[in-house]
Chimera marker file (.cmm) of the C-alpha trace (Angstrom):
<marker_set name="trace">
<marker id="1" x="0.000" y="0.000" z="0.000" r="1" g="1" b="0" radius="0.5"/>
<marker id="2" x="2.892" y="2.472" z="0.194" r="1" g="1" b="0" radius="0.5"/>
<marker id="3" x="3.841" y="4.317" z="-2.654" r="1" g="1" b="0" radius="0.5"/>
<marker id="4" x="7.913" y="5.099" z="-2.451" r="1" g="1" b="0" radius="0.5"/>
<marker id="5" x="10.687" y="5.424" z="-4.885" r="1" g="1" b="0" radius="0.5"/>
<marker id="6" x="14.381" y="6.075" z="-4.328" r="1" g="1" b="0" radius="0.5"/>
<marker id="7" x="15.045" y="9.054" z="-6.739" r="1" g="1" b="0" radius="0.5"/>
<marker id="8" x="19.056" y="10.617" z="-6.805" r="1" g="1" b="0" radius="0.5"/>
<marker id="9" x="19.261" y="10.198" z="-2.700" r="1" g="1" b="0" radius="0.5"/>
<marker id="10" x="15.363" y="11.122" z="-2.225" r="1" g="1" b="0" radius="0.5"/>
<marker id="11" x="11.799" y="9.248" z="-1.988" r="1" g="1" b="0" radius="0.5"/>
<marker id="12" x="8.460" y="10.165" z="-3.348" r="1" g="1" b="0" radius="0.5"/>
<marker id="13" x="5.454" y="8.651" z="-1.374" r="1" g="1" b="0" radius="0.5"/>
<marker id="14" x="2.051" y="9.284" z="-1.953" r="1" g="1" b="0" radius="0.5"/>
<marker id="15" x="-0.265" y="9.905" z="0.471" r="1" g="1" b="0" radius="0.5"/>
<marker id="16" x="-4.283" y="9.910" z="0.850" r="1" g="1" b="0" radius="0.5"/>
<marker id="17" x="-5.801" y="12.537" z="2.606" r="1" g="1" b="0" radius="0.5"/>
<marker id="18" x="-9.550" y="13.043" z="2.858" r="1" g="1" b="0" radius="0.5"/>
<marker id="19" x="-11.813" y="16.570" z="3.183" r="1" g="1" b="0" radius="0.5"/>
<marker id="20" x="-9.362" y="18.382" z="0.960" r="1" g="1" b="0" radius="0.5"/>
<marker id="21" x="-11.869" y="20.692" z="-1.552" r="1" g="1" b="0" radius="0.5"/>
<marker id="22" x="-10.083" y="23.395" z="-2.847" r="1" g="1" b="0" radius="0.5"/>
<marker id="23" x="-6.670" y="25.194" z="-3.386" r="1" g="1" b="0" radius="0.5"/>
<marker id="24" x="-6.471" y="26.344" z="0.150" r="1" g="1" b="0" radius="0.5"/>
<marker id="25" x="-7.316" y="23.092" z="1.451" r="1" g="1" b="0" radius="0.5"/>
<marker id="26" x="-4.200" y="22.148" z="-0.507" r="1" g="1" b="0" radius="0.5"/>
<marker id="27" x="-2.088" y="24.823" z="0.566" r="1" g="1" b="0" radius="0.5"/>
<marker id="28" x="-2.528" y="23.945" z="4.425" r="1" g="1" b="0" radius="0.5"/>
<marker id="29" x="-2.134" y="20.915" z="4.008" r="1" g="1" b="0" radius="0.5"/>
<marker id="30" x="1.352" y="21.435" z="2.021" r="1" g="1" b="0" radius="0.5"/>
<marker id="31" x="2.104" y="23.787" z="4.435" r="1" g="1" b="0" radius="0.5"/>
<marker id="32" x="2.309" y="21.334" z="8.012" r="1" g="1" b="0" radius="0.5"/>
<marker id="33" x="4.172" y="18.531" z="5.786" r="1" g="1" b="0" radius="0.5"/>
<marker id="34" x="7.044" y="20.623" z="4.367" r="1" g="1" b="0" radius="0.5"/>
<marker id="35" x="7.697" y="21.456" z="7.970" r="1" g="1" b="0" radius="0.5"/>
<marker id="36" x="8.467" y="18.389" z="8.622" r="1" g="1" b="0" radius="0.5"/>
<marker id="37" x="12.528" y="17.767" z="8.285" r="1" g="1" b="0" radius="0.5"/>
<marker id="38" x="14.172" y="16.124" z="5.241" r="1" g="1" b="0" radius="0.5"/>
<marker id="39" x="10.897" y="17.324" z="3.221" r="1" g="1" b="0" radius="0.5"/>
<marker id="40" x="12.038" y="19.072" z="0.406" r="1" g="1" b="0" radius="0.5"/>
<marker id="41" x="8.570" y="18.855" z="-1.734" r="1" g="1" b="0" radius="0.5"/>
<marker id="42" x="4.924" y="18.867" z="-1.373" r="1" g="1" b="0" radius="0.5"/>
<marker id="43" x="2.184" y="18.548" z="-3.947" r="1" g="1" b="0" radius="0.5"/>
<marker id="44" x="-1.095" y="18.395" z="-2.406" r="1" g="1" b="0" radius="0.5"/>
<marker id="45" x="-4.257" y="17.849" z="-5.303" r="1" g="1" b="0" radius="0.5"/>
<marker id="46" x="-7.676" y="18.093" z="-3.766" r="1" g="1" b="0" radius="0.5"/>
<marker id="47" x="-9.260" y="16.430" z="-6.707" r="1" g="1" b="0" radius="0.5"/>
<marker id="48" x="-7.499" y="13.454" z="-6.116" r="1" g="1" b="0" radius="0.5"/>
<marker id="49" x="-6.607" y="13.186" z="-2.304" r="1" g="1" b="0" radius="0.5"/>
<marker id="50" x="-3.522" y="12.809" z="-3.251" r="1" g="1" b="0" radius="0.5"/>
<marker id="51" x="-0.477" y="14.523" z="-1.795" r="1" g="1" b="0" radius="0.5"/>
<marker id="52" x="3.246" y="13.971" z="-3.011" r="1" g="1" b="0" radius="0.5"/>
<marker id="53" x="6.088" y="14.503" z="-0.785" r="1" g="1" b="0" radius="0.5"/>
<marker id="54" x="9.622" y="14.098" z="-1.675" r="1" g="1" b="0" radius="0.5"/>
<marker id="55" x="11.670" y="13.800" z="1.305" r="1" g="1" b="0" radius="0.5"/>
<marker id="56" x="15.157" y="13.105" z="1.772" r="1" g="1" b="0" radius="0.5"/>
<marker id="57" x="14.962" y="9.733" z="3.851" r="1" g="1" b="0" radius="0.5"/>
<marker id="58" x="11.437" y="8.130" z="4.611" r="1" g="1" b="0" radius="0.5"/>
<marker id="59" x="9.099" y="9.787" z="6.576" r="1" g="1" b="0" radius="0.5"/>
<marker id="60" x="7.192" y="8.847" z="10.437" r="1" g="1" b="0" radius="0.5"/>
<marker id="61" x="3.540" y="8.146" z="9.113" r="1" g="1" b="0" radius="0.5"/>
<marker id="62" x="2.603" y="9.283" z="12.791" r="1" g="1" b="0" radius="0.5"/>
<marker id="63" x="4.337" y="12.600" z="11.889" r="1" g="1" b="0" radius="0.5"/>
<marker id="64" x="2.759" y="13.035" z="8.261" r="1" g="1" b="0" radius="0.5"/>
<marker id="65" x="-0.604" y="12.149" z="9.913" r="1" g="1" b="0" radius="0.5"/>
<marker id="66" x="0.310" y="14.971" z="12.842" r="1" g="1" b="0" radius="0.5"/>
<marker id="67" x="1.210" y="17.742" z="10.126" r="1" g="1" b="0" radius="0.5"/>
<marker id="68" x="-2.555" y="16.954" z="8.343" r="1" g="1" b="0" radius="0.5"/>
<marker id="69" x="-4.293" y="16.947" z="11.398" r="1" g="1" b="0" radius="0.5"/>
<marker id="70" x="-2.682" y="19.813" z="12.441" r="1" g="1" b="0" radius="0.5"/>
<marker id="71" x="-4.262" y="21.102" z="8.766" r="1" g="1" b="0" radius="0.5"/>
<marker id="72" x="-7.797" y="20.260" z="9.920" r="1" g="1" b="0" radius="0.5"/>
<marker id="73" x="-7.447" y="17.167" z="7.653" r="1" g="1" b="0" radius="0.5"/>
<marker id="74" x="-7.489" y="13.013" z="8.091" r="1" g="1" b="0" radius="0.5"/>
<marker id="75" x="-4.606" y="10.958" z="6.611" r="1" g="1" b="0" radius="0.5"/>
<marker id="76" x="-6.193" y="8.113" z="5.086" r="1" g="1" b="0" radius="0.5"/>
<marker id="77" x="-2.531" y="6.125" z="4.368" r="1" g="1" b="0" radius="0.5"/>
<marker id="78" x="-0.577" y="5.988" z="1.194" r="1" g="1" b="0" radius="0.5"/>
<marker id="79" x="-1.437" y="5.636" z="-2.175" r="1" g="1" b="0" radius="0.5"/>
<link id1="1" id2="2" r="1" g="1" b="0" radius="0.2"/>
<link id1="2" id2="3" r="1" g="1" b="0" radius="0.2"/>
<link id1="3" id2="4" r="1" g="1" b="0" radius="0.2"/>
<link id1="4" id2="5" r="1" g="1" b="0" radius="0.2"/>
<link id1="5" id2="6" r="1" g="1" b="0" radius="0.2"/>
<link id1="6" id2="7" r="1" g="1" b="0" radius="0.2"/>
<link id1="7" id2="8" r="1" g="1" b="0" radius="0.2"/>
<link id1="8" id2="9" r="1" g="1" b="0" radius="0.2"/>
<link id1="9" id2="10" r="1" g="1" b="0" radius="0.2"/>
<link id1="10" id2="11" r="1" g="1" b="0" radius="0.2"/>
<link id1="11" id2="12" r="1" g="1" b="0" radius="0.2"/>
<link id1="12" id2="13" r="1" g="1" b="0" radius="0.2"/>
<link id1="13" id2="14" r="1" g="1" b="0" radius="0.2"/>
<link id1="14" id2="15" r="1" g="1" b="0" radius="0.2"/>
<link id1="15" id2="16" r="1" g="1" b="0" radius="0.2"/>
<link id1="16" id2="17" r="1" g="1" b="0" radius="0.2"/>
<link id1="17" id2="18" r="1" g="1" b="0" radius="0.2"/>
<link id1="18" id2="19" r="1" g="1" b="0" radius="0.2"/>
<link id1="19" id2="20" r="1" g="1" b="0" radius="0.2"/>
<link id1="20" id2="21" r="1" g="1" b="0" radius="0.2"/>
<link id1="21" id2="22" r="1" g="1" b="0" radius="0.2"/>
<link id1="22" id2="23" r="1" g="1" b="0" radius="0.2"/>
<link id1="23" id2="24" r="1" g="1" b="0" radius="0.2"/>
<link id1="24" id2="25" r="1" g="1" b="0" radius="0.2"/>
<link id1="25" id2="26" r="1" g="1" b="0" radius="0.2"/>
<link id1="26" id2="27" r="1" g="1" b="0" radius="0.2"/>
<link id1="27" id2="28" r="1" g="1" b="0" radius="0.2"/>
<link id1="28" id2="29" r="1" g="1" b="0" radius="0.2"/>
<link id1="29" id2="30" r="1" g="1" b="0" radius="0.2"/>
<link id1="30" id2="31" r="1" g="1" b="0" radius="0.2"/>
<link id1="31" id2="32" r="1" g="1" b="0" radius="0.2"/>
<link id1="32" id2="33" r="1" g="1" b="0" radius="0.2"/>
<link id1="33" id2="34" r="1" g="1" b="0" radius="0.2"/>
<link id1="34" id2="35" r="1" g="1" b="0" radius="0.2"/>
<link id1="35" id2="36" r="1" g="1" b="0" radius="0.2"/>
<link id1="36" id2="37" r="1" g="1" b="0" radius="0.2"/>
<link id1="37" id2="38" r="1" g="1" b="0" radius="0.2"/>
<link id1="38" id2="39" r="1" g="1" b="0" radius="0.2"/>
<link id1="39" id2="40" r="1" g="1" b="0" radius="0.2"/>
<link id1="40" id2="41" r="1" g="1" b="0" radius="0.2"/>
<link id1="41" id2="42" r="1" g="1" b="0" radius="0.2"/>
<link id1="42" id2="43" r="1" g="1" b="0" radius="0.2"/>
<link id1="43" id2="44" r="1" g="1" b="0" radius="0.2"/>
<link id1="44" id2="45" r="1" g="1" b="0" radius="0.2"/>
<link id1="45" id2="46" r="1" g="1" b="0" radius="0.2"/>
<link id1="46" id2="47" r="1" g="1" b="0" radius="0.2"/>
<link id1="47" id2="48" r="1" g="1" b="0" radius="0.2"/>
<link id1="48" id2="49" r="1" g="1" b="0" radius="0.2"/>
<link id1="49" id2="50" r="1" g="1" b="0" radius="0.2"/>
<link id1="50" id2="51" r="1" g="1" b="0" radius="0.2"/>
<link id1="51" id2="52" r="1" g="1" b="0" radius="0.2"/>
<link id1="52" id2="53" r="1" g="1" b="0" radius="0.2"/>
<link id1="53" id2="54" r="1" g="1" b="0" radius="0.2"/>
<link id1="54" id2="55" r="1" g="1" b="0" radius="0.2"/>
<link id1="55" id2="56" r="1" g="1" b="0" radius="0.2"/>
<link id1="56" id2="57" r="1" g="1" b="0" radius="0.2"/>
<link id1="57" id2="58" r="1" g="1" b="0" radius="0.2"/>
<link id1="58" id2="59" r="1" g="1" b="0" radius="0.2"/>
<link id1="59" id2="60" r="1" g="1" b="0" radius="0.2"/>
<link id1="60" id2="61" r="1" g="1" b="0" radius="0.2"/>
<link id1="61" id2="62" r="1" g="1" b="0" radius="0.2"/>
<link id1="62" id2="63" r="1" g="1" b="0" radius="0.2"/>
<link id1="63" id2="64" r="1" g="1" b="0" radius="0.2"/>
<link id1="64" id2="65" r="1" g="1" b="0" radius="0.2"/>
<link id1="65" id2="66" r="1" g="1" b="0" radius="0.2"/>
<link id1="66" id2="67" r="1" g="1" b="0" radius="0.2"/>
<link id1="67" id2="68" r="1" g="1" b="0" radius="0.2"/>
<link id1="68" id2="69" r="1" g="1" b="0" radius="0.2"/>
<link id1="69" id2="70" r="1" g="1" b="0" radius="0.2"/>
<link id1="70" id2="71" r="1" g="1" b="0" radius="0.2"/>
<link id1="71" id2="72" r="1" g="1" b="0" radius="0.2"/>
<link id1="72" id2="73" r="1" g="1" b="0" radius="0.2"/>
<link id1="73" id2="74" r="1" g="1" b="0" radius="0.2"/>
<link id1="74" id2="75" r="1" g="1" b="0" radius="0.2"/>
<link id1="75" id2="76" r="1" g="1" b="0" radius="0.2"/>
<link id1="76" id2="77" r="1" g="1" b="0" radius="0.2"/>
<link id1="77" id2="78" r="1" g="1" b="0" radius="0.2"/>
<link id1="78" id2="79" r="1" g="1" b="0" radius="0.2"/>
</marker_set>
């Protein structure tokens, strides 16, 4: 169920995150995960659910799922 690759020293997960709507919805929620360290991109699409992070190492779920609460969102688990 997870979605990671190993890209040039970095890896891409996907994750599923539910309520998103809009572009602001999108831009919280990319806003908590690139706090988090070793992120170095995030692509949140409310459309989808879907929100790409590249990160330097792999990431704590329990933090990713922190940084979307902390958005006003739920972390449904990767894509």
């Amino acid at each position: 169920m997870t979605s990671q690759t190993d890209t040039q020293g970095s890896v891409t997960t996907v994750y599923k995150v539910s309520g998103m709507s809009c572009g602001h919805c999108e831009g919280a929620v990319s806003g908590e995960i690139s706090q988090l360290p070793g992120v170095s991109s995030v692509q949140a699409v409310a459309s989808s659910g879907e929100v790409t992070v590249v990160s330097a190492a792999p990431l704590d779920e329990e933090a990713v799922r922190a940084a979307v609460d902390e958005a006003g969102f739920e972390l449904a688990g990767t894509a």
